[in-house]
LUMLUMDO-684196 format. One record per residue: residue number from 0; residue in three letters; x, y, z of N, C-alpha, C in turn. Coordinates in steps of 0.05 Angstrom, whole numbers. Layout:
BEGIN
<site><nr>NUM</nr><rest>ALA</rest><n_X>X</n_X><n_Y>Y</n_Y><n_Z>Z</n_Z><ca_X>X</ca_X><ca_Y>Y</ca_Y><ca_Z>Z</ca_Z><c_X>X</c_X><c_Y>Y</c_Y><c_Z>Z</c_Z></site>
...
This chain:
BEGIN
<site><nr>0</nr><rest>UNK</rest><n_X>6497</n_X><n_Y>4603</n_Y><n_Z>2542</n_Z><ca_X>6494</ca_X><ca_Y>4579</ca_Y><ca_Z>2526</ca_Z><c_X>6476</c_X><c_Y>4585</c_Y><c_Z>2502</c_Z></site>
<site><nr>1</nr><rest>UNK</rest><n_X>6481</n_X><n_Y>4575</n_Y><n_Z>2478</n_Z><ca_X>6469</ca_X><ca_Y>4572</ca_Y><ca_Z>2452</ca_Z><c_X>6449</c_X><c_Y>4554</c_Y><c_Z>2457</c_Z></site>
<site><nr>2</nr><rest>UNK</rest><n_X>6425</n_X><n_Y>4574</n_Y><n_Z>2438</n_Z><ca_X>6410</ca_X><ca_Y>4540</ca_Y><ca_Z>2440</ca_Z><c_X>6413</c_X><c_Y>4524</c_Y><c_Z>2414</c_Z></site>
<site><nr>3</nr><rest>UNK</rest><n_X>6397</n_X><n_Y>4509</n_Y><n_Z>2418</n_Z><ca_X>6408</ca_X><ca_Y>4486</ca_Y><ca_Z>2400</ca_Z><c_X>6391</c_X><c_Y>4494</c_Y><c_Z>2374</c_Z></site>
<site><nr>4</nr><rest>UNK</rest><n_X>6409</n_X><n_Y>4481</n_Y><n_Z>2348</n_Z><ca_X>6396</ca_X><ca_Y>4495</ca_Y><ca_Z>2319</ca_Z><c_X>6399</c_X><c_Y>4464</c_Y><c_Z>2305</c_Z></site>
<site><nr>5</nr><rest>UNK</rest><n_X>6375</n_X><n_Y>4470</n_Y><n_Z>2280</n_Z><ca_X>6376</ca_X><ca_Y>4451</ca_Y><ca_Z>2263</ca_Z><c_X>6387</c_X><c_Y>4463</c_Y><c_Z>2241</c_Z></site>
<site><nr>6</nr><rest>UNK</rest><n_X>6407</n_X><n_Y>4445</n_Y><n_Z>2223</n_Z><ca_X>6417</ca_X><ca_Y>4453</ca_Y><ca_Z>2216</ca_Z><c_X>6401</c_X><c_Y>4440</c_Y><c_Z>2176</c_Z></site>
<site><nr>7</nr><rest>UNK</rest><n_X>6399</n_X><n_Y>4457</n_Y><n_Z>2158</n_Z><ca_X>6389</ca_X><ca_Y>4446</ca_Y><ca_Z>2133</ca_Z><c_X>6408</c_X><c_Y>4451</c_Y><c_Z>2104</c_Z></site>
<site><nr>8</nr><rest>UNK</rest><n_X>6418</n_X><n_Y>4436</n_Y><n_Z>2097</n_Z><ca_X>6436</ca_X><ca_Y>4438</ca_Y><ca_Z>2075</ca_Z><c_X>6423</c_X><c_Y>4439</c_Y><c_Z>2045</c_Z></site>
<site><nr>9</nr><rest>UNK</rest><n_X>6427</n_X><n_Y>4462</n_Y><n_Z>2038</n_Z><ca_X>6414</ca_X><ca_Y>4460</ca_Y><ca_Z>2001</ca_Z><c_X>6429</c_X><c_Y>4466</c_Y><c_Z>1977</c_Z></site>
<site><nr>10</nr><rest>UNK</rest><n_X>6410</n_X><n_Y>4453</n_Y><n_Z>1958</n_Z><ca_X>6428</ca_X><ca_Y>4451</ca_Y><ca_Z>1937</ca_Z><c_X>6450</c_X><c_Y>4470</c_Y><c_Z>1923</c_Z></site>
<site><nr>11</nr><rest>UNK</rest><n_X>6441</n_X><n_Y>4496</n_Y><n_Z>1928</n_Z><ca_X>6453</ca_X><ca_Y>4513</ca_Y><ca_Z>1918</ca_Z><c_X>6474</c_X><c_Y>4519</c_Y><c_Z>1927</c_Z></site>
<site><nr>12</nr><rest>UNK</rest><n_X>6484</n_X><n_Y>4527</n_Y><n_Z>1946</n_Z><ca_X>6512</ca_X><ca_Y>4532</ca_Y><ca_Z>1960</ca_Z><c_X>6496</c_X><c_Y>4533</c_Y><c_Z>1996</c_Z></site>
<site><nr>13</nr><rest>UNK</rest><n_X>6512</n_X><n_Y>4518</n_Y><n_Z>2004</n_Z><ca_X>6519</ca_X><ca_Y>4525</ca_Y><ca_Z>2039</ca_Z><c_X>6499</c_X><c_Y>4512</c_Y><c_Z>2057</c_Z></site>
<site><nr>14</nr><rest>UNK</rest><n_X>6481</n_X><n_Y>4521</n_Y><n_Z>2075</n_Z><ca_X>6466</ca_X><ca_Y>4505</ca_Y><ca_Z>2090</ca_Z><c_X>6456</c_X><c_Y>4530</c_Y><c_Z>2108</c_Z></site>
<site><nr>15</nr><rest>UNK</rest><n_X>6433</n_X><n_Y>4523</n_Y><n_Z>2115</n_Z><ca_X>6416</ca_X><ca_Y>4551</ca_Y><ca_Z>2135</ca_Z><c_X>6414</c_X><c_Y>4538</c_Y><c_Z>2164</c_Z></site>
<site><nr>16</nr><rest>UNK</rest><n_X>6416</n_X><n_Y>4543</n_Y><n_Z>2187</n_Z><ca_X>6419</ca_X><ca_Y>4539</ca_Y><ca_Z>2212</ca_Z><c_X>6388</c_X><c_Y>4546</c_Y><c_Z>2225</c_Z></site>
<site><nr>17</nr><rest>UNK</rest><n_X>6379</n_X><n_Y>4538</n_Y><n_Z>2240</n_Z><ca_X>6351</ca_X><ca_Y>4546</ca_Y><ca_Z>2253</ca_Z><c_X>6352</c_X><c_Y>4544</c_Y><c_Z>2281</c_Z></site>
<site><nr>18</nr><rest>UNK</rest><n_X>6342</n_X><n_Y>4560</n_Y><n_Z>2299</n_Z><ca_X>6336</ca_X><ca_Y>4557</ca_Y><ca_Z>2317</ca_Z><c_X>6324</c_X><c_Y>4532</c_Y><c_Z>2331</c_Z></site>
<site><nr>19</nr><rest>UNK</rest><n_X>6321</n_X><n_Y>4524</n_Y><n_Z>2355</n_Z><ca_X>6288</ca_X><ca_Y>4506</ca_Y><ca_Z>2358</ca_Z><c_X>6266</c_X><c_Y>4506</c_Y><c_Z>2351</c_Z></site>
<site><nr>20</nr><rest>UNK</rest><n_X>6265</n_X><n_Y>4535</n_Y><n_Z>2358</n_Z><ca_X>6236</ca_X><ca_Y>4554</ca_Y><ca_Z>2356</ca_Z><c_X>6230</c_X><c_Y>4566</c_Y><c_Z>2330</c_Z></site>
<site><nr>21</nr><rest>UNK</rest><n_X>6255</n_X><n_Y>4569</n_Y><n_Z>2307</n_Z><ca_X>6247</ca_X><ca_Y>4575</ca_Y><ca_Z>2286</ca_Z><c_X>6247</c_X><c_Y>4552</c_Y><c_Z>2270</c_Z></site>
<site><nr>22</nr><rest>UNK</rest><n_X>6254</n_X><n_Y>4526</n_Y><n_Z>2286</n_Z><ca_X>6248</ca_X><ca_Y>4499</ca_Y><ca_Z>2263</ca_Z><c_X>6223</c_X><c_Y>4493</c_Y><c_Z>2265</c_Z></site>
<site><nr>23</nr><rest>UNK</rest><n_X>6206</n_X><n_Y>4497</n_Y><n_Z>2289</n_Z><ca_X>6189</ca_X><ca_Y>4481</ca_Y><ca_Z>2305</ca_Z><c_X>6155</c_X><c_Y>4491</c_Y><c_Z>2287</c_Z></site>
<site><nr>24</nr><rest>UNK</rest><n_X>6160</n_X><n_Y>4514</n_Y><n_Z>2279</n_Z><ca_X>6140</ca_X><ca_Y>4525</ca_Y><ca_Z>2262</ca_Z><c_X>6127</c_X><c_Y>4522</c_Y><c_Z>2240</c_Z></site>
<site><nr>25</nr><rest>UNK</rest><n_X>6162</n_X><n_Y>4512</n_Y><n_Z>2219</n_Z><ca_X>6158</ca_X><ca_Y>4501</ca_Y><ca_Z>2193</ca_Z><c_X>6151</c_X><c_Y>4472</c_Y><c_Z>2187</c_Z></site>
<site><nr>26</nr><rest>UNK</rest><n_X>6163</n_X><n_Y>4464</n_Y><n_Z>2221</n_Z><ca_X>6148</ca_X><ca_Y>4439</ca_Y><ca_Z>2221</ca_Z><c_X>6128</c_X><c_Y>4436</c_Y><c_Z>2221</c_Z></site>
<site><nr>27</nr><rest>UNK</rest><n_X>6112</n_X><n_Y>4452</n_Y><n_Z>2240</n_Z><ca_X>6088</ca_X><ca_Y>4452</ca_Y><ca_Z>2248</ca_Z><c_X>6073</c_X><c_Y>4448</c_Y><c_Z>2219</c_Z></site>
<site><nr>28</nr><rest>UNK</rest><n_X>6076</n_X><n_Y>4468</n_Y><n_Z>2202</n_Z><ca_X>6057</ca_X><ca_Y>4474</ca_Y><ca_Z>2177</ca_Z><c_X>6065</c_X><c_Y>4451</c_Y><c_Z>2162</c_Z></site>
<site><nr>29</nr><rest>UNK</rest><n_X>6081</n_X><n_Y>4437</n_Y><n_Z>2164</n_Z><ca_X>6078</ca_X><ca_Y>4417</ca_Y><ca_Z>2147</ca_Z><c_X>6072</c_X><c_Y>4389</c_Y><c_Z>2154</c_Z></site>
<site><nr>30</nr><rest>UNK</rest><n_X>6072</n_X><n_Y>4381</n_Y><n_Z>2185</n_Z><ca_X>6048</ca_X><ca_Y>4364</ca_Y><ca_Z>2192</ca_Z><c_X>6022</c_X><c_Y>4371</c_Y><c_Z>2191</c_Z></site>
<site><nr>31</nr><rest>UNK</rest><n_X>6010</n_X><n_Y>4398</n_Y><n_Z>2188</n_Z><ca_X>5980</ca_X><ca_Y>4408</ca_Y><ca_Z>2187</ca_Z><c_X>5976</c_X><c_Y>4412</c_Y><c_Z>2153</c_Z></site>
<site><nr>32</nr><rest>UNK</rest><n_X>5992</n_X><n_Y>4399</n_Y><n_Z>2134</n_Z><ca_X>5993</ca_X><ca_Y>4393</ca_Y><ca_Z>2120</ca_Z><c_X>5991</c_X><c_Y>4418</c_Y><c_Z>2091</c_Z></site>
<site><nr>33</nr><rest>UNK</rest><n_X>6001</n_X><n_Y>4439</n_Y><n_Z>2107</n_Z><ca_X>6004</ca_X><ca_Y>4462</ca_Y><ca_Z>2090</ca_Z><c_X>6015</c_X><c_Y>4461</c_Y><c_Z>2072</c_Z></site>
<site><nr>34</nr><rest>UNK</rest><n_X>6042</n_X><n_Y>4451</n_Y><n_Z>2085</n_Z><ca_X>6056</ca_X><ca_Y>4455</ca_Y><ca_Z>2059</ca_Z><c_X>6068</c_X><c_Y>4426</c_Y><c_Z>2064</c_Z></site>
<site><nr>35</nr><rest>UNK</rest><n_X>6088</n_X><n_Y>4419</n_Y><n_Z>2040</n_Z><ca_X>6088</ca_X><ca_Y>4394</ca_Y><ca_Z>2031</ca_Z><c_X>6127</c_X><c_Y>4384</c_Y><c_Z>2042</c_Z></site>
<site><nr>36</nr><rest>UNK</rest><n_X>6137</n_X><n_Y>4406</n_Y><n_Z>2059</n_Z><ca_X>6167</ca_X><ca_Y>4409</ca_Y><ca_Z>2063</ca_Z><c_X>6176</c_X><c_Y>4428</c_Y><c_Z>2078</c_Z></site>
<site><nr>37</nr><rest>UNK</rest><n_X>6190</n_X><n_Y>4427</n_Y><n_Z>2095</n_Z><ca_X>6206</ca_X><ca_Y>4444</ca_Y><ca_Z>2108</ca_Z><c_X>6221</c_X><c_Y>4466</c_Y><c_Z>2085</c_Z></site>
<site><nr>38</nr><rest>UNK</rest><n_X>6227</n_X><n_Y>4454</n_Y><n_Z>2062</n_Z><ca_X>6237</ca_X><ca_Y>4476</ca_Y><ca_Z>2042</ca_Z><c_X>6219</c_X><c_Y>4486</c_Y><c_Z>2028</c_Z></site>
<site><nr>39</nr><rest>UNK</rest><n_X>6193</n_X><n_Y>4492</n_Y><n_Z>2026</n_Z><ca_X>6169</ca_X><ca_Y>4500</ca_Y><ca_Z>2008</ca_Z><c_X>6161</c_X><c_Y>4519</c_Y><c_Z>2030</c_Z></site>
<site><nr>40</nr><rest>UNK</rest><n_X>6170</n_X><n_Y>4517</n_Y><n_Z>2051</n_Z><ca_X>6156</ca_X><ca_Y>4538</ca_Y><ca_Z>2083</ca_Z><c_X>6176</c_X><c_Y>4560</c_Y><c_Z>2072</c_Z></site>
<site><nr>41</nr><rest>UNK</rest><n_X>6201</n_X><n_Y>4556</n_Y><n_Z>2070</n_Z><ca_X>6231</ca_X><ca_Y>4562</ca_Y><ca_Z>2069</ca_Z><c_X>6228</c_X><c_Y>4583</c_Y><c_Z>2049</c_Z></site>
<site><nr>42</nr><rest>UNK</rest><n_X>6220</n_X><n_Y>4569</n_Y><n_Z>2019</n_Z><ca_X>6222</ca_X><ca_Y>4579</ca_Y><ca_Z>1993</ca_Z><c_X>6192</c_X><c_Y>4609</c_Y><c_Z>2001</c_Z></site>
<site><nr>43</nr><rest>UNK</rest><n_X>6174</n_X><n_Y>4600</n_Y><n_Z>2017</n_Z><ca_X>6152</ca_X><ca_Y>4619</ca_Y><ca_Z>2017</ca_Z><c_X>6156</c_X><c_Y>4644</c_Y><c_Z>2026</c_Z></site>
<site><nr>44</nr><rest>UNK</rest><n_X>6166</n_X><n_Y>4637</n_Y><n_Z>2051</n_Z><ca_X>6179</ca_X><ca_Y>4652</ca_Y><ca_Z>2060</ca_Z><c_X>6196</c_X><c_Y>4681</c_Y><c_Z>2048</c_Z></site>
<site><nr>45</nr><rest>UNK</rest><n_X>6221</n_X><n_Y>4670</n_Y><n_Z>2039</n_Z><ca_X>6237</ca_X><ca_Y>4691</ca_Y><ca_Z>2020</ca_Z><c_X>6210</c_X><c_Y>4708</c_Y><c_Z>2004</c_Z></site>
<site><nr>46</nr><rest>UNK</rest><n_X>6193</n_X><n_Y>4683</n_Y><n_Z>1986</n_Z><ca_X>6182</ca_X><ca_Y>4699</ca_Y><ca_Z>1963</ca_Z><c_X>6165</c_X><c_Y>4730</c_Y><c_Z>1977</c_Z></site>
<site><nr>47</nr><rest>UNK</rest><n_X>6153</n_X><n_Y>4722</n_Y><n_Z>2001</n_Z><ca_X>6138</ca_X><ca_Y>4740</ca_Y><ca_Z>2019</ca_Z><c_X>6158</c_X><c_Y>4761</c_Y><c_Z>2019</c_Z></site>
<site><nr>48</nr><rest>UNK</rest><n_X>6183</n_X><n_Y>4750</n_Y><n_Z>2035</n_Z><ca_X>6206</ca_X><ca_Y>4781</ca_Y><ca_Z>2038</ca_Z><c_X>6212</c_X><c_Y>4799</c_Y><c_Z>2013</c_Z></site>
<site><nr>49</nr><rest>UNK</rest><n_X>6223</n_X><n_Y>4775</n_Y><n_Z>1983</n_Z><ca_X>6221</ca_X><ca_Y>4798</ca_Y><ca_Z>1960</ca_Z><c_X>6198</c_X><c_Y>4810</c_Y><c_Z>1953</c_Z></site>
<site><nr>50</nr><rest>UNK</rest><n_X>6174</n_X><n_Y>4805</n_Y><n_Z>1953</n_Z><ca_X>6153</ca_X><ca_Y>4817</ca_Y><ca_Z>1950</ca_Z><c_X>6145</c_X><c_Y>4843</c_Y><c_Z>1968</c_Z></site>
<site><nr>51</nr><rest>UNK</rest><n_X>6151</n_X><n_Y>4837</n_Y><n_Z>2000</n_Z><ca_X>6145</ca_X><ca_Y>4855</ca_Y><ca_Z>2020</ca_Z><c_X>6170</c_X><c_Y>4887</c_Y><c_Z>2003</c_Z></site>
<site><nr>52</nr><rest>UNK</rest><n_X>6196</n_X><n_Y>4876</n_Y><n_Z>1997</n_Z><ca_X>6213</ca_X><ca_Y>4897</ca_Y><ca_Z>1990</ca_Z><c_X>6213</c_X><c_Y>4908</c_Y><c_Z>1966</c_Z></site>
<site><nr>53</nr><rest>UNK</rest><n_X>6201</n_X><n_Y>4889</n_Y><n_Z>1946</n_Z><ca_X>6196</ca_X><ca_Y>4906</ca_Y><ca_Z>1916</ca_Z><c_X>6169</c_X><c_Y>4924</c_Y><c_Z>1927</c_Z></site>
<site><nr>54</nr><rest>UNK</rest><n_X>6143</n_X><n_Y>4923</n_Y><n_Z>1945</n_Z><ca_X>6123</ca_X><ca_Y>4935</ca_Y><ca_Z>1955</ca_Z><c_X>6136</c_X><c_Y>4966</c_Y><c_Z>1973</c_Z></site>
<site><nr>55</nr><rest>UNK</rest><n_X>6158</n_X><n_Y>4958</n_Y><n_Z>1982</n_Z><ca_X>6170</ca_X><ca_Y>4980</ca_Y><ca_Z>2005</ca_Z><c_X>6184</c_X><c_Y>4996</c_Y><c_Z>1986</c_Z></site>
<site><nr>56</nr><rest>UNK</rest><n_X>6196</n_X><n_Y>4985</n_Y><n_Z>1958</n_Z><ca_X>6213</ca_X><ca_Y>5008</ca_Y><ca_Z>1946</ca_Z><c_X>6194</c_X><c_Y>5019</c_Y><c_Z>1925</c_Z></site>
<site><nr>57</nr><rest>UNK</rest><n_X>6176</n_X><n_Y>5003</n_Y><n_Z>1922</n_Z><ca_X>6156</ca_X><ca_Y>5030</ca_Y><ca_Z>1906</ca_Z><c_X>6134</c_X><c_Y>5049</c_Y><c_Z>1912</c_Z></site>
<site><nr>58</nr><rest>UNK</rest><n_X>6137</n_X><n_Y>5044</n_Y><n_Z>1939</n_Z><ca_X>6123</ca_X><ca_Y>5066</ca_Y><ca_Z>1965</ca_Z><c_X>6145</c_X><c_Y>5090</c_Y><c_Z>1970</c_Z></site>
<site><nr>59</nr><rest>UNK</rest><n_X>6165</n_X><n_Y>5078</n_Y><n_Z>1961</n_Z><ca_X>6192</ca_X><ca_Y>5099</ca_Y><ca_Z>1972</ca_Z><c_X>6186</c_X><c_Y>5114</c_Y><c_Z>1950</c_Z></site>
<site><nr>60</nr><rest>UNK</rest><n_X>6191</n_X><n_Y>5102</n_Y><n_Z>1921</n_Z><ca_X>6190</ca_X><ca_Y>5120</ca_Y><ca_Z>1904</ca_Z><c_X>6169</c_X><c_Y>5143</c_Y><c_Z>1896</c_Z></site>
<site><nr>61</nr><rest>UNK</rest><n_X>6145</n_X><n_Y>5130</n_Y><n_Z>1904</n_Z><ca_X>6125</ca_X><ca_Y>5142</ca_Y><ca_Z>1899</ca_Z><c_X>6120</c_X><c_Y>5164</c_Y><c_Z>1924</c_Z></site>
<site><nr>62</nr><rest>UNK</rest><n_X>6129</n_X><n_Y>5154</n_Y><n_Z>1944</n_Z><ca_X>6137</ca_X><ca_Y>5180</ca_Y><ca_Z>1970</ca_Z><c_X>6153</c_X><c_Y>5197</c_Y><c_Z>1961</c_Z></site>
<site><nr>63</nr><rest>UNK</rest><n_X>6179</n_X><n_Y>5189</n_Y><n_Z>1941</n_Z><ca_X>6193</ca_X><ca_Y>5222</ca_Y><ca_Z>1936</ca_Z><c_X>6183</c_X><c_Y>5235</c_Y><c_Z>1912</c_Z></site>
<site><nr>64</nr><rest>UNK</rest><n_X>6171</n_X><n_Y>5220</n_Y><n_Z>1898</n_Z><ca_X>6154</ca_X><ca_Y>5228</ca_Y><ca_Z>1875</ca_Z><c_X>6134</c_X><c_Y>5259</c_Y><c_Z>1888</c_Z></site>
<site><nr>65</nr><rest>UNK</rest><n_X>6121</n_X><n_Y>5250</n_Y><n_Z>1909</n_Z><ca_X>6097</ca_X><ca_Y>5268</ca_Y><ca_Z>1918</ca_Z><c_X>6117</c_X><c_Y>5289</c_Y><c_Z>1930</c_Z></site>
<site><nr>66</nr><rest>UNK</rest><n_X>6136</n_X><n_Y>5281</n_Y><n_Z>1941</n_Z><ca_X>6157</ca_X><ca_Y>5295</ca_Y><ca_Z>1965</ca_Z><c_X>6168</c_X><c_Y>5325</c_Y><c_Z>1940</c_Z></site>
<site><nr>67</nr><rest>UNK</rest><n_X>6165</n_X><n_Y>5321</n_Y><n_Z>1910</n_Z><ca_X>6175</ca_X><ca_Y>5332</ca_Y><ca_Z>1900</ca_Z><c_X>6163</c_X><c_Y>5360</c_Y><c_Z>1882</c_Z></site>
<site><nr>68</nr><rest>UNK</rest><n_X>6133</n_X><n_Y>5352</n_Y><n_Z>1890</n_Z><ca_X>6111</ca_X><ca_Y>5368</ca_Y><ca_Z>1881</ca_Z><c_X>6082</c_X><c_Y>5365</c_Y><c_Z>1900</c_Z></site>
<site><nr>69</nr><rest>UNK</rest><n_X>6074</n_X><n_Y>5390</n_Y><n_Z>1904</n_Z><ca_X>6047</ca_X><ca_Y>5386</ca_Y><ca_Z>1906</ca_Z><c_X>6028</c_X><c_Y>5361</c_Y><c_Z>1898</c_Z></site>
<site><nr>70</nr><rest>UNK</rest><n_X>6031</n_X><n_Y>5361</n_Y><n_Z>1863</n_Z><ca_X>6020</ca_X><ca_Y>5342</ca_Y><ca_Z>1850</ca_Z><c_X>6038</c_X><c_Y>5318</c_Y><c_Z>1828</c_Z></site>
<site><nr>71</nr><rest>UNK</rest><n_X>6066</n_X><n_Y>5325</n_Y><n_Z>1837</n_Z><ca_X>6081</ca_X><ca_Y>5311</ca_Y><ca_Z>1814</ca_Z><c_X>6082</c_X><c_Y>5321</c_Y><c_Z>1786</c_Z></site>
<site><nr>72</nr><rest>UNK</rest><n_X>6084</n_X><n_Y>5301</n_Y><n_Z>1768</n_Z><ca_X>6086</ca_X><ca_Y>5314</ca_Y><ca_Z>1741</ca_Z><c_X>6056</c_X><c_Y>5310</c_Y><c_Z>1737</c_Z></site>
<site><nr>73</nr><rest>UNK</rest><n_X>6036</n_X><n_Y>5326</n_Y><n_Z>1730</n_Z><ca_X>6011</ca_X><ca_Y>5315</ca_Y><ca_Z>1728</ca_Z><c_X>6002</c_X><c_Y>5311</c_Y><c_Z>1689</c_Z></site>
<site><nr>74</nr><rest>UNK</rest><n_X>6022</n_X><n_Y>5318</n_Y><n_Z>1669</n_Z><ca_X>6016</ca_X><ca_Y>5306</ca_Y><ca_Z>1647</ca_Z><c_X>6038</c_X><c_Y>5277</c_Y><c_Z>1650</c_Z></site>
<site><nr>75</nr><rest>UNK</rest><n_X>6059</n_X><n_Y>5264</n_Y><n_Z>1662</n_Z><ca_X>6067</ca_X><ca_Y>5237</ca_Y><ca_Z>1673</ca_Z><c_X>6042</c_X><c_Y>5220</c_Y><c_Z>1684</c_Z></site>
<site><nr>76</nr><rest>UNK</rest><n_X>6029</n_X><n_Y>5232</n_Y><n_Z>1695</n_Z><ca_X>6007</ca_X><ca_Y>5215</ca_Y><ca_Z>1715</ca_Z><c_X>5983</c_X><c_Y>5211</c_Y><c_Z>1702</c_Z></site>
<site><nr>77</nr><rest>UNK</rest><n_X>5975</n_X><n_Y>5226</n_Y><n_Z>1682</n_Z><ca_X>5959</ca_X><ca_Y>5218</ca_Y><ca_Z>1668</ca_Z><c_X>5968</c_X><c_Y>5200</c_Y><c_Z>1639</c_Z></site>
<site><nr>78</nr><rest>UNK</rest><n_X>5988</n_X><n_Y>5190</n_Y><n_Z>1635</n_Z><ca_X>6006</ca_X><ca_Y>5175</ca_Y><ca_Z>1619</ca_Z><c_X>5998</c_X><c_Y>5140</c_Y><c_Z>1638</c_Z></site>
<site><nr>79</nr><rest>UNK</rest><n_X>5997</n_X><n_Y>5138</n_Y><n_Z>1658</n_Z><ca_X>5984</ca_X><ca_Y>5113</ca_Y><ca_Z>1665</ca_Z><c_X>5967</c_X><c_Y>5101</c_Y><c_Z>1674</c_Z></site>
């Protein structure tokens, strides 16, 4: 058996489905008066994930950067 989901429709195209347990959270923070909506938890959310992955791909880069030298280009590195 499925459990049961809330379901939230937005403006942009389509609608996002939630768990119990993943509605029950955003609710939470917005009776403790965090945030001001179930869609401002929603919107925070994402911004955290693009930020977490623009943070993860310039760790990558800078990992093959080092991966490629001892020290990299070291007149590049002193350029910033």
């Amino acid at each position: 058996m499925l459990p049961s989901s809330t379901e939230y429709r937005y403006e942009r195209e389509g609608s996002v489905s939630l768990s119990e347990a993943h509605d029950a959270y955003p609710r939470q923070l917005v009776r403790k008066g965090r945030f001001s909506s179930v869609s401002a938890v929603i919107q925070q959310g994402l911004e955290l994930l693009r930020k977490e992955s623009e943070t993860e791909a310039a760790l990558r880069r800078l990992l093959a950067q080092r991966q490629a030298g001892p020290n990299g280009d070291l007149e590049e590195r002193s350029k910033r």
